[in-house]
C-alpha positions in Angstrom: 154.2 52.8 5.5 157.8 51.8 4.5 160.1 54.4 4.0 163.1 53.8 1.7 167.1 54.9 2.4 167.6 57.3 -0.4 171.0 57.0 -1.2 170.4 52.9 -1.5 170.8 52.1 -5.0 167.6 49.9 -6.8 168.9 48.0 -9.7 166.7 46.6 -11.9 167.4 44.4 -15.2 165.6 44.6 -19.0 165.6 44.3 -22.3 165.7 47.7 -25.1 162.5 47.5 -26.8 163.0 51.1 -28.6 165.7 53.3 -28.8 164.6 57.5 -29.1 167.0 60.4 -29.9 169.7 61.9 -27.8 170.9 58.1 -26.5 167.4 57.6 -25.2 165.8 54.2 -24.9 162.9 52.2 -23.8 163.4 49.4 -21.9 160.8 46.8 -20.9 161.7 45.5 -17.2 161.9 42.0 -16.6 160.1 41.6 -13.1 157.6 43.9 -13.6 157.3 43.7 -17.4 156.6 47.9 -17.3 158.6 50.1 -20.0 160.7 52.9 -19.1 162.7 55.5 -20.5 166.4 55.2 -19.9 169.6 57.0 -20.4 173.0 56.0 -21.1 175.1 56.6 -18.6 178.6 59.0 -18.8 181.1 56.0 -18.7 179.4 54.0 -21.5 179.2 57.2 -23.7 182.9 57.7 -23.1 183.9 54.3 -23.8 182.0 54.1 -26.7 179.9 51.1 -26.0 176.7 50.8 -28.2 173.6 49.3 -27.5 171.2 48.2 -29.7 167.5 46.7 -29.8 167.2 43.6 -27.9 170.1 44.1 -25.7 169.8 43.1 -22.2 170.7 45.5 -20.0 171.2 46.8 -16.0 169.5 49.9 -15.3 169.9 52.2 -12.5 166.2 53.2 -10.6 165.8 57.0 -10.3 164.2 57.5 -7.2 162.0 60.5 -8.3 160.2 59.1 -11.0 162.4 60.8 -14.0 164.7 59.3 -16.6 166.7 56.0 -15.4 170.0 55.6 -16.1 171.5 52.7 -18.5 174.5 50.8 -16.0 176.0 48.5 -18.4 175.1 45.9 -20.8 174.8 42.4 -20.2 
């Protein structure tokens, strides 16, 4: 068995296929074509940037399992 350095980041890219309350999304992953839920993250709140259906985005893997977090868009 492989064991994973924890504080290495895993970034991952998608597509929103549904967006839920509180700045909640899914987002289907391109390589693996699984959805997840996702987050936006503090400095895209702050700067006011929006994302909408269809949107590609870069998400940022949580290591536990949880909620992802939404990186930017691209």
């Amino acid at each position: 068995m492989t064991e994973t350095n924890p504080k290495e980041k895993q970034y991952v890219e998608g597509v929103v296929v549904e967006a839920l309350p509180n700045t909640q999304f899914k987002v289907q992953l391109n390589n693996t074509n699984e959805e997840i839920r996702a987050y936006m993250s503090g400095k895209m709140k702050k700067n006011r940037i929006k994302v909408f259906i269809g949107d590609r985005v870069t998400v940022l893997l949580d290591q536990y399992g949880s909620t992802h977090r939404i990186e930017r868009r691209v």
